[in-house]
Structure formats: C-alpha cells, structure tokens
VOGU-3710 file (C-alpha; in Angstrom, 3 decimals, decimal comma):
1> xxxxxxxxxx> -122,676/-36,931/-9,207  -120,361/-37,607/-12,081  -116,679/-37,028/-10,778  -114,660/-35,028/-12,393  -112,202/-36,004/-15,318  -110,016/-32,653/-14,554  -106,280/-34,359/-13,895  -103,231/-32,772/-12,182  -102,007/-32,313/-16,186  -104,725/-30,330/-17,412
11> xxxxxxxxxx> -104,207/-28,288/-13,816  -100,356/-27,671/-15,179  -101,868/-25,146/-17,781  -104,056/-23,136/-15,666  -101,316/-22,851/-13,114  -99,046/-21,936/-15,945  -101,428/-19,291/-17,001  -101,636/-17,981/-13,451  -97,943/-17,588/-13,125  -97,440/-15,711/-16,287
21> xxxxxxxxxx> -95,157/-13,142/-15,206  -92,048/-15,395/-14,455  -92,027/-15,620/-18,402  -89,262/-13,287/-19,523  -90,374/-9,669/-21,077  -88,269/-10,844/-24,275  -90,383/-14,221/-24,859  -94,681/-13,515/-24,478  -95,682/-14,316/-27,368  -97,652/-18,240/-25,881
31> xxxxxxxxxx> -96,993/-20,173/-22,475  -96,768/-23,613/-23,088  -96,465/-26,583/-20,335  -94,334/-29,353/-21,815  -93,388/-32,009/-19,637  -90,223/-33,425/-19,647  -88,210/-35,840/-17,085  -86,762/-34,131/-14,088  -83,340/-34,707/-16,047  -85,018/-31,348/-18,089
41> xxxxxxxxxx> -82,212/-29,449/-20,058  -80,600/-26,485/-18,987  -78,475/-24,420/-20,774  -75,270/-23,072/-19,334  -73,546/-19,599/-19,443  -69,577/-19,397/-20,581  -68,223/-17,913/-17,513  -66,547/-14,983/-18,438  -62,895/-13,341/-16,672  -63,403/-11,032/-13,804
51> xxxxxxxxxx> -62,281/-8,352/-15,971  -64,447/-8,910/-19,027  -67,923/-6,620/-18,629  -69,999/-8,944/-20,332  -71,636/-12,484/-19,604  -72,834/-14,816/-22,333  -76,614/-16,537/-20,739  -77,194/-18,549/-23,633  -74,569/-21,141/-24,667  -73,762/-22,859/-27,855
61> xxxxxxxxxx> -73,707/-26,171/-25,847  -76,260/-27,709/-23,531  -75,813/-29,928/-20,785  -77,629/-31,842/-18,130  -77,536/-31,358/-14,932  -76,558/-34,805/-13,381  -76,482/-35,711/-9,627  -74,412/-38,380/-9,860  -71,145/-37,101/-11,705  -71,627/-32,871/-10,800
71> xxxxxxxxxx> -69,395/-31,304/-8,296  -71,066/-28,518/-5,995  -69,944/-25,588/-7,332  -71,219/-22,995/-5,031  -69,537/-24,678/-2,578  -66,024/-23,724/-4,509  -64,448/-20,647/-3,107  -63,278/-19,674/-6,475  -64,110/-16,798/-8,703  -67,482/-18,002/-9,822
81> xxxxxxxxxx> -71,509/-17,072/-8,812  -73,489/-19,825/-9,556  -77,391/-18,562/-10,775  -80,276/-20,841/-11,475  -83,066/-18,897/-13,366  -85,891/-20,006/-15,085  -86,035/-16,660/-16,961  -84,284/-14,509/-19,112  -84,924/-11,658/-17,313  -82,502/-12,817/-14,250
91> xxxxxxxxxx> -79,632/-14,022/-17,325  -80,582/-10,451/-18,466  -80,164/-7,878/-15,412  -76,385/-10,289/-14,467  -75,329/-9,225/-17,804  -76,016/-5,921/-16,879  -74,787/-6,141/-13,292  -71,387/-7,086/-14,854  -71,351/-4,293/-17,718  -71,773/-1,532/-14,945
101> xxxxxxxxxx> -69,585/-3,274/-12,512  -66,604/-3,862/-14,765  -64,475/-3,954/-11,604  -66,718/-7,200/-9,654  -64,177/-9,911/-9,005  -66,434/-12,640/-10,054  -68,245/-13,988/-12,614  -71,772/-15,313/-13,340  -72,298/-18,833/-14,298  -76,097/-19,238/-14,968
111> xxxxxxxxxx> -78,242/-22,328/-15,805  -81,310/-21,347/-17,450  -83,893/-24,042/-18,300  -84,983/-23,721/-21,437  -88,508/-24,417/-20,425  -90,703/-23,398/-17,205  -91,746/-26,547/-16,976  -89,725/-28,969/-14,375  -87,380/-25,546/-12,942  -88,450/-26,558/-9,643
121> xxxxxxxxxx> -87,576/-30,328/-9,320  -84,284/-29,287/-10,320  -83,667/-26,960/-8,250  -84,987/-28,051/-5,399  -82,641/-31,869/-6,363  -79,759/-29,589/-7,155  -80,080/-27,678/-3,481  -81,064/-31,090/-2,163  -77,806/-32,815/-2,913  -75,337/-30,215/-2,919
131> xxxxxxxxxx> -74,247/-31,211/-6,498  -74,250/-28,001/-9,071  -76,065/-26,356/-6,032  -76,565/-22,870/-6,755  -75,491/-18,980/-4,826  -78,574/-17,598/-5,684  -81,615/-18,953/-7,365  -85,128/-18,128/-8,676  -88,426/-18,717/-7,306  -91,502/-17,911/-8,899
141> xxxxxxxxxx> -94,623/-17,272/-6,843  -96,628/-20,130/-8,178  -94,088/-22,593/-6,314  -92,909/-20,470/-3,580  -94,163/-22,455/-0,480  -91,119/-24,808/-1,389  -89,016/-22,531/-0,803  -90,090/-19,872/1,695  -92,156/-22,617/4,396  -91,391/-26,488/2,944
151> xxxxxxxxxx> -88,833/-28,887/2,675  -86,132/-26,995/0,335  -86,392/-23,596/2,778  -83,675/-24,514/4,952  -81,594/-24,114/1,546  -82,245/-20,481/1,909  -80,357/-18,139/3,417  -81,209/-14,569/4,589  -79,912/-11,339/3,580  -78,369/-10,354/6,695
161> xxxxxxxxxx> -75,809/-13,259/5,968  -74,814/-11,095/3,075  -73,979/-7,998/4,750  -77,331/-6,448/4,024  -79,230/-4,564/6,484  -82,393/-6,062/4,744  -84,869/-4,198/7,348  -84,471/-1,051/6,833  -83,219/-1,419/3,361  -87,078/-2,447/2,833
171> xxxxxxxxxx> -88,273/0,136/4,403  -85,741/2,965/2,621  -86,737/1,637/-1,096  -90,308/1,455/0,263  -90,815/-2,243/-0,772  -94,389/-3,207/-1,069  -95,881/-4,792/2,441  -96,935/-7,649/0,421  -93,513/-8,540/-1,237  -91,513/-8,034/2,177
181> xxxxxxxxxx> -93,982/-10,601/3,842  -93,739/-12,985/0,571  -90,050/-13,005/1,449  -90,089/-14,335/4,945  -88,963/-17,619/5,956  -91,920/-18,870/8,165  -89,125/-20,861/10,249  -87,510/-17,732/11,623  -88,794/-14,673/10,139  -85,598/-13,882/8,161
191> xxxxxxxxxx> -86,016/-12,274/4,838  -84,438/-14,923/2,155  -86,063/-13,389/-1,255  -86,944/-10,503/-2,455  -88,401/-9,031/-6,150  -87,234/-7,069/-8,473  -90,656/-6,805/-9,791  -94,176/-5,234/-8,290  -97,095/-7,485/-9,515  -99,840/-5,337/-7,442
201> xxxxxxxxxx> -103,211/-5,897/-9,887  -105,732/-2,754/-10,494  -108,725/-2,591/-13,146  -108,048/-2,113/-16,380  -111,102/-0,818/-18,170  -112,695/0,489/-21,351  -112,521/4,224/-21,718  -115,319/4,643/-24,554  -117,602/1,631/-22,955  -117,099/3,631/-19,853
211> xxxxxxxxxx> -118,472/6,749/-21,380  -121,316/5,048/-23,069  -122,648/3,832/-19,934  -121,391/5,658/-17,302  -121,013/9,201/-18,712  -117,113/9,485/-17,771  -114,010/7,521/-18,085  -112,735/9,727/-15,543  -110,312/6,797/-13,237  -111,603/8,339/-10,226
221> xxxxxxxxxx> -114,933/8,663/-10,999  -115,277/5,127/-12,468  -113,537/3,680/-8,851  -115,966/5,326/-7,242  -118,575/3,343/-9,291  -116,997/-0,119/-8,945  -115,945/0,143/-5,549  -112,489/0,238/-5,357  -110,901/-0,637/-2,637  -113,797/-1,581/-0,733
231> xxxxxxxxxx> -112,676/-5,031/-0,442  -116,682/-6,162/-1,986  -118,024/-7,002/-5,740  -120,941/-5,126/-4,623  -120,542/-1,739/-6,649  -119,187/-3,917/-9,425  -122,499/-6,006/-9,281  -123,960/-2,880/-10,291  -121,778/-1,576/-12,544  -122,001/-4,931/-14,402
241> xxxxxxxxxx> -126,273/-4,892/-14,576  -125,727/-1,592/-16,293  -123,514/-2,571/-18,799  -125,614/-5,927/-19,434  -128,258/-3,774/-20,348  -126,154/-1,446/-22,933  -124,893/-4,727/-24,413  -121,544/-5,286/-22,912  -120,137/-7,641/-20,785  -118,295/-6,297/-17,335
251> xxxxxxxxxx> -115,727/-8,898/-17,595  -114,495/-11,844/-20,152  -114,743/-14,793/-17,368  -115,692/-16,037/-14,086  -111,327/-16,352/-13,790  -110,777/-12,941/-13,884  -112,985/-12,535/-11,072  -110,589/-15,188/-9,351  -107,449/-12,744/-9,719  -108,841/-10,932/-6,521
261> xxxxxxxxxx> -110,421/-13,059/-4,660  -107,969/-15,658/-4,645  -106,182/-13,267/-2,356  -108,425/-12,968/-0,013  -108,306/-16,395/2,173  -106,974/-16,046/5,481  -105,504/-19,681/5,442  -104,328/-21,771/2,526  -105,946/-24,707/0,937  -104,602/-27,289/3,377
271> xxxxxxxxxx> -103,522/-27,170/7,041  -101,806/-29,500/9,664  -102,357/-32,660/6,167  -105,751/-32,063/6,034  -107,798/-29,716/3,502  -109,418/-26,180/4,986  -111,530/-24,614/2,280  -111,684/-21,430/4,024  -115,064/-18,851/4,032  -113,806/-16,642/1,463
281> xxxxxxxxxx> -112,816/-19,772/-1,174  -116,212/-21,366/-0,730  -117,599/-18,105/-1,736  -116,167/-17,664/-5,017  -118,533/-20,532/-6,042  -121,845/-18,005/-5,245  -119,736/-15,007/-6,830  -119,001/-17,076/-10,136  -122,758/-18,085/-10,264  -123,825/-14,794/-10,170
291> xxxxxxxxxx> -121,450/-12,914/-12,615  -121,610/-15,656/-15,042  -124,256/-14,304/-16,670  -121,925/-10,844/-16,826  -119,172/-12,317/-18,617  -118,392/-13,687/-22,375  -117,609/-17,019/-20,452  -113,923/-17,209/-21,814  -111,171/-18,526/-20,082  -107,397/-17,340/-19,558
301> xxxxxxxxxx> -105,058/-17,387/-22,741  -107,588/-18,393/-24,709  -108,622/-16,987/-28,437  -111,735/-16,192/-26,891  -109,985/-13,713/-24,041  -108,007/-12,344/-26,515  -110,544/-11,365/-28,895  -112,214/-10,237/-25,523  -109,559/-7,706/-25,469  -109,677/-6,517/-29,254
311> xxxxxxxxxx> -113,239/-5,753/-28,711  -113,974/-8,610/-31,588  -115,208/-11,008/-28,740  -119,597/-12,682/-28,326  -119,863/-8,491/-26,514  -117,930/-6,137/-26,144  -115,964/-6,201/-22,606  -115,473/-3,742/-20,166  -112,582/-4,594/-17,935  -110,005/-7,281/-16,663
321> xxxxxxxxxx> -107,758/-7,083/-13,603  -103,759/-7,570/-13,412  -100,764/-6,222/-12,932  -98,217/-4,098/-15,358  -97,205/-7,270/-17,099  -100,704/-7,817/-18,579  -100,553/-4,298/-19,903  -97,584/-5,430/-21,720  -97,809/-8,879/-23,070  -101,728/-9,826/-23,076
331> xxxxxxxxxx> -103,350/-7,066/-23,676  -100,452/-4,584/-25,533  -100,211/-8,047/-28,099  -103,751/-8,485/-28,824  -105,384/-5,323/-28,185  -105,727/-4,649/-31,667  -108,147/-1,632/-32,801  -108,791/-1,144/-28,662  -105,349/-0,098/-28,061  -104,897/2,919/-26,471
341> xxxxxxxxxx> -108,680/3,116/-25,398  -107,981/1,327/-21,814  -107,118/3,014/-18,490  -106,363/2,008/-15,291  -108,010/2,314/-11,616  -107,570/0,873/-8,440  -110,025/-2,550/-8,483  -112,269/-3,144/-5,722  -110,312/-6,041/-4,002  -106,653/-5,460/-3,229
351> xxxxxxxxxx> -104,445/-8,290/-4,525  -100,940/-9,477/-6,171  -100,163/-12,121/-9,243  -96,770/-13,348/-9,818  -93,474/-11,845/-9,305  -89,889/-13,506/-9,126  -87,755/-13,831/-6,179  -84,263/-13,909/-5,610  -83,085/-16,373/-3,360  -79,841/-16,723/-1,660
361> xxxxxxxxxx> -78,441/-20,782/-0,693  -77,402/-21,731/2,614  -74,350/-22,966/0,564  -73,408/-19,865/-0,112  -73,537/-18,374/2,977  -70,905/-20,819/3,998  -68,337/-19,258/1,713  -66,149/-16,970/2,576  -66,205/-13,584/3,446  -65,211/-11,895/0,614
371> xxxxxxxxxx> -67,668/-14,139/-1,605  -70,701/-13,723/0,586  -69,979/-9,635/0,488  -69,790/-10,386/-3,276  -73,268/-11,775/-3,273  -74,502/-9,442/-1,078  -73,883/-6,369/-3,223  -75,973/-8,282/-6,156  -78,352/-8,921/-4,320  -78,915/-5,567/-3,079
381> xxxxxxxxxx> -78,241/-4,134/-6,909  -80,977/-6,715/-7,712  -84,016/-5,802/-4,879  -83,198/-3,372/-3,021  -80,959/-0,517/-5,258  -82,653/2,781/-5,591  -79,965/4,485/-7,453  -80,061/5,253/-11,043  -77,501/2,525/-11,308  -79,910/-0,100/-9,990
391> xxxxxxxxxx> -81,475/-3,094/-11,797  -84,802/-1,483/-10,679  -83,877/1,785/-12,397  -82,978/-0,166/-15,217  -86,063/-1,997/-15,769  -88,612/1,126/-14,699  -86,768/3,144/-17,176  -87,346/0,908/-20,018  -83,799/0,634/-21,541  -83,829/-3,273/-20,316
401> xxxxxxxxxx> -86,259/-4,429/-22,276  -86,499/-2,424/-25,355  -88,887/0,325/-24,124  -91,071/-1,724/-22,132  -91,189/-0,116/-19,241  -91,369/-2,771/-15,800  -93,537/-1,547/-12,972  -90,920/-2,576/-9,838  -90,707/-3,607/-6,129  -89,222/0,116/-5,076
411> xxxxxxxxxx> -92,076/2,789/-4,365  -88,756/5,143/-4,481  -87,907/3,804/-8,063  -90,735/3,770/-9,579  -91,953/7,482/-8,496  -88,837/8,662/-10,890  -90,067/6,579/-14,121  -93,416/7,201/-15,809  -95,138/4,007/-17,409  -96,413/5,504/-20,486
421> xxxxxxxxxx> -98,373/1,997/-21,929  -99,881/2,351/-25,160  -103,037/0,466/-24,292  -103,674/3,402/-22,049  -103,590/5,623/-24,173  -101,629/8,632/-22,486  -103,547/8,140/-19,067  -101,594/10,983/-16,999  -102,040/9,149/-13,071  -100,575/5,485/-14,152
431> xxxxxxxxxx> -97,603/5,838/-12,074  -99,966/6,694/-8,868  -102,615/3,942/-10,161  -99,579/1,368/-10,324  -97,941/2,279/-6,959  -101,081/2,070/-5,347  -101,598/-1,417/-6,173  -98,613/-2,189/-5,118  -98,734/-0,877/-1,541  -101,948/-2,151/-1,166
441> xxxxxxxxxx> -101,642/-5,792/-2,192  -102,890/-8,444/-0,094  -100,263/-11,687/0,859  -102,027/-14,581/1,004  -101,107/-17,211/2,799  -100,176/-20,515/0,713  -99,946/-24,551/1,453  -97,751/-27,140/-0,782  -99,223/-27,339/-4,139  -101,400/-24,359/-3,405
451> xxxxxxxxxx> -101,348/-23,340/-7,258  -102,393/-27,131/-8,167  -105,565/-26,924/-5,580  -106,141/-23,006/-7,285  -106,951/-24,726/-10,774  -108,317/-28,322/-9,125  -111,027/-25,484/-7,566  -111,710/-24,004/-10,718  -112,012/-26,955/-12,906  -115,045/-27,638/-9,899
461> xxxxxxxxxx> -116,193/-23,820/-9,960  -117,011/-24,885/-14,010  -118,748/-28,065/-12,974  -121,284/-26,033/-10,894  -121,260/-22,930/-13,208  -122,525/-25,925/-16,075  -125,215/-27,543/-13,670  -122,872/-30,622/-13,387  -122,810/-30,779/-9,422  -124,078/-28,517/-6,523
471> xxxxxxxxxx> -121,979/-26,582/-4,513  -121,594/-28,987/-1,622  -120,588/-31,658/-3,894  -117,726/-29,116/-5,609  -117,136/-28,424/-2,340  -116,868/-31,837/-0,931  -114,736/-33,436/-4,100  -112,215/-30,604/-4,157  -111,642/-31,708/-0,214  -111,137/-35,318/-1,377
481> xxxxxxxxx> -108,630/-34,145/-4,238  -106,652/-32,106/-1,416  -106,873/-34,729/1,086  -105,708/-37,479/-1,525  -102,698/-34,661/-2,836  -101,444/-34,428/0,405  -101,126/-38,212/1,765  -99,505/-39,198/-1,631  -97,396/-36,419/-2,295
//
C-alpha cells in the first residue's frame, strides 16, 4: 500500500483543534500551531504589593525563560505565587482572586506564553530543573498524561498538602466523576488538579431540520430518536437514513463522530512500550465507513464546518457534538442566519473534550506553612468554591467574560446560573442538558502522546474512508507509527 505522508506536524493541528478549549474565552477567533524553539517567549506579570487589589498579566516587557541564569522562584519563601498558564483565562480569574481578596498577603507573578504552542516543554524544563519553577501551573487535557502518570508527575503535589480536604470538597461542590478521576495521580491516587471548567459534550442539533423530518424539536423527544445515552450509533444510524432522504446531512464529518467515541477505549493507545489498538478504536474505522456517506465530509475548523454550521454548507446539517465552549466560540461565531435555531440534548455516547487543570508543584509544597495555606485557599477559590464569591460563580454568571456565560466543574454552581446561549435560541432545560453531560462523562484512559496517536489514527481513518488502504493495513501502519513514537521518544 502507499504509506502515508501524514507527519507528526500536520498531527500538531488536529491535536490543536481537539484541545480547543484551553484557548482563552477572550481570544477564539482561529487556533493556530506555530512552532517555535523550546526557548518560546513568555510574557511576565509586574508583581504587584500585597496590598494593591489588582495584578497586571500582560507586561510591557517580555522575557525568556532561561535555565541557565533563572533562580527558582517558587522555591523563595517570599511574598510571591509563581503561575504558569498558557491561557488568559487563569491570568484572568488571579486578577480577580486578588480584587476580591484585597487582604491576600501575596502576590501573583504569572508567565503566560504567548502561544499554545511549546507551553509544555517549558513547563515541564522549568519543573524539571527547579529554575523559574512554578506554585501552581496549567495543564491542558491534550498533554495531561505528562503530568498526571509520566515523567513530570512527581512535580505535582496534591491538595491535601494545601490544607484542603480535597475528598469531600469534591463531593460537596458535586465535581463531575470524570474530572475528579482526570485529577488523580496514577502513582498514589492523590488528587493534584482539578478544573474550573466542565467540558461534558451533548448534541447540538437543528430545531427546524428536526421538525421537517422528525415532526418535533422537542429535546426529549429527539433523544429518544437518536439514542441518547445508550452508549450505540444505532438510533442515530437511523435518524441519519431519514434525514439523507429529506436532503440533509446528520453530521458535517466522520470527526465529529470521533468526539464520542474517542472516549470510549478502555486502555490507551500504547501499553507496557508497545501499541494496543483497543476493540472500540478499531471500530471507529467500520463506524466512519458507514456514516461517511451521512456527512458533508468536512473536517474540524475548517471553512467547510463552518459553513456547515451557517446552514450555507454542500446540505444542510443536522447536528454536531461538544461541550459549552463550542456553543460559544464555533458555532455562536459562525452560526450566521442559524443562530438561535439549535438546541441541545443529551448525545448517545457519554464523553468529555478539553478542560484546564490546576496543578500544584512539589516545590511548593516545600514552602512554608503560611505559603502553602496561601496556595491552598486559591486553589480551593479556583476548583472547588461554591460561594457566590467563587471563580466558578464568577465564570457561570457571565460577568468574567463579558456575558459569556462558562458551563463549570461544580454541579452546585452551575444549578444557580442559567446558560442562556443565543444559538439556542431560549431553550428552557440547558442548564439540566449541560449538567447532565457533565455527570455523565466518560474518563478515558490516556498513554504519552495519546493526542499525537488520536490524529496519526485519523489521518489513517481518511486513507481507508478514500479507498487508499484496507482496514488491516490502517490498522497495522498506525501500530508501526506508535511502536516507532514510543522507542524514539
């Protein structure tokens, strides 16, 4: 067979695309992969007096951070917090922390990259050799096996080292299952990161298609038709013939399909240096053949999904899956003459995408006592808060992020704020539809370089869906690839 030309740089965009919500709320308009040296610019904040209530995140100056002359400044006892983001929304809800705690006795000094690109590398260098090494960091979902099972993990720290009585704290703010088992170090069990952010996914359809075809947009009534919940894409198979035949396609592409399923595997892509394609992985390659012909054929962030969602696509589509975020910056940006014609029900496999988590070093639960307490009342403000003081209450309430309203990690929270999205068009049961999803997502387990192996598989899923190989030989290659990954990485 002719081997594929798909390259661990073309993969960077597709996992890019799949980790969409660690962009900030303030900056969706494109994601763009550039790649840059791991000596990749960060900015850093002015640290401001304990007494001040404000802290400036982007700085008139920018620096890099260098190994060889940088001092560890988490290590410092002083009056300082040391943050490394790759997101706004972290430099965002510190600011805040510091306006509604005017009182804190320290201050935040945060380096933000000014690119996703490369946030890992140095990190994980920074945490690595103790120079400029963070209190509390963030880790996005597309490279949290680092972080939570790997090599930089035992640079975590958990909660309980903070004075937080993370257990039942989870269970009190009724944290998702999902995001409490994300958080886990697989070493010992302890949680080290938690969200501030729920990223559970549910359908997000078509009101008049529905009515067209179905005779009712009712949500309840069209779950019962796709089979929600039922953990199969058989209902949907049959939903999807019937809108085939009205001239519509059930979804834009064979990837949106892949939201779900990819969290269905049991086991990750490799185990014990060798690659396990699980059951459920090997599957998607039958699914995608057979809903091919039910889609427009476009792929993520492309023009052709985002004319998908303004109705101005090759047909007319009926749904997509995702989380809150989508509602917000894909679909809310380029919804066009459909806004406000969408609604929401539960989809009929249970799954997650994205989320950020806030991660506590091992350096600084070496400091002392009265700095580790420090930390440990952000980080509870941050995750775990279900006051109307709380970062969580701040985000679900809208007044973060000029009116866009986050869906987040507390059940508790979010019962109190009602996400009233435009693209749905005054839906009255979003905030059940959302919490649902939530509760319900599936954890999946993950490997090192699990995201890279996600888009090597689909780069092989278009190979078969275009006649260029048969499934044993995707099958086969994509083993090879993972095999290769993991005795040269």
């Amino acid at each position: 067979m002719k081997r594929s030309t798909f390259t661990r740089v073309s993969a960077l965009a597709l996992i890019a695309a799949m980790s969409f919500s660690a962009c900030s709320k303030k900056e969706p308009a494109e994601l763009k992969v550039r790649h840059k040296d791991l000596d990749e610019k960060v900015t850093e904040s002015e640290p401001e007096p304990a007494a001040t209530t404000t802290v400036e995140t982007t700085a008139e100056t920018t620096e890099y951070i260098d190994e060889t002359t940088t001092t560890a400044t988490s290590q410092n006892d002083g009056d300082v917090i040391t943050i490394y983001t790759y997101t706004d929304d972290v430099s965002t809800l510190c600011n805040r922390f510091q306006q509604t705690h005017p009182d804190f006795p320290y201050t935040f000094n945060i380096y933000q990259l000014d690119t996703y690109s490369g946030y890992s590398e140095v990190l994980a260098s920074a945490l690595g050799t103790g120079n400029e090494a963070p209190d509390i960091f963030a880790v996005d979902d597309s490279f949290y096996y680092d972080y939570f099972v790997g090599d930089v993990s035992p640079y975590t720290a958990p909660y309980k080292d903070f004075g937080i009585d993370v257990e039942n704290a989870i269970v009190d703010a009724q944290i998702a299952p999902y995001i409490a088992e994300n958080g886990r170090r697989t070493s010992d069990g302890e949680i080290v990161g938690l969200t501030y952010s729920s990223s559970g996914c549910f359908m997000i359809y078509r009101t008049d298609i529905a009515e067209e075809v179905f005779g009712t947009s009712d949500p309840d009534e069209i779950a019962d038709l796709v089979g929600a919940g039922s953990g199969s894409w058989d209902k949907f198979k049959s939903a999807a013939v019937k809108l085939d035949a009205a001239g519509y396609s059930a979804l834009s592409g064979v990837n949106d399909l892949w939201v779900l399923q990819r969290c269905q595997s049991t086991s990750p892509w490799a185990v014990n240096g060798e690659a396990n394609i699980s059951a459920e992985n090997a599957a998607f390659l039958d699914l995608a053949l057979e809903f091919n012909e039910y889609t427009n054929q476009s792929g993520w962030w492309s023009e052709s999904w985002y004319a998908d969602m303004s109705g101005t696509g090759e047909r007319p589509v009926f749904a997509f899956f995702g989380p809150e975020w989508m509602l917000d910056f894909s679909m809310g940006m380029y919804a066009g003459d459909t806004l406000g014609k969408w609604n929401i029900t539960e989809a009929p496999l249970n799954a997650y995408w994205g989320s950020t988590w806030i991660v506590p070093s091992s350096y600084a639960a070496e400091s002392s006592s009265d700095k580790r307490a420090a930390i440990g009342e952000f980080l509870y403000w941050m995750t775990l808060d279900t006051s109307d003081d709380g970062a969580q209450a701040y985000l679900a309430s809208g007044e973060c992020f000029d009116g866009c309203l986050t869906q987040v990690a507390s059940a508790v929270v979010q019962e109190n704020y009602v996400i009233d999205s435009p693209v749905l068009g005054g839906q009255a049961d979003q905030n059940s539809c959302f919490a649902d999803a939530s509760q319900s997502a599936v954890f999946h387990p993950k490997c090192k370089d699990s995201d890279y192996y996600d888009s090597i598989f689909l780069s092989y899923v278009m190979e078969y869906l275009w006649g260029d190989c048969t499934k044993e030989e995707a099958l086969q290659d994509l083993a090879d690839d993972i095999d290769y990954n993991v005795a040269h990485s």
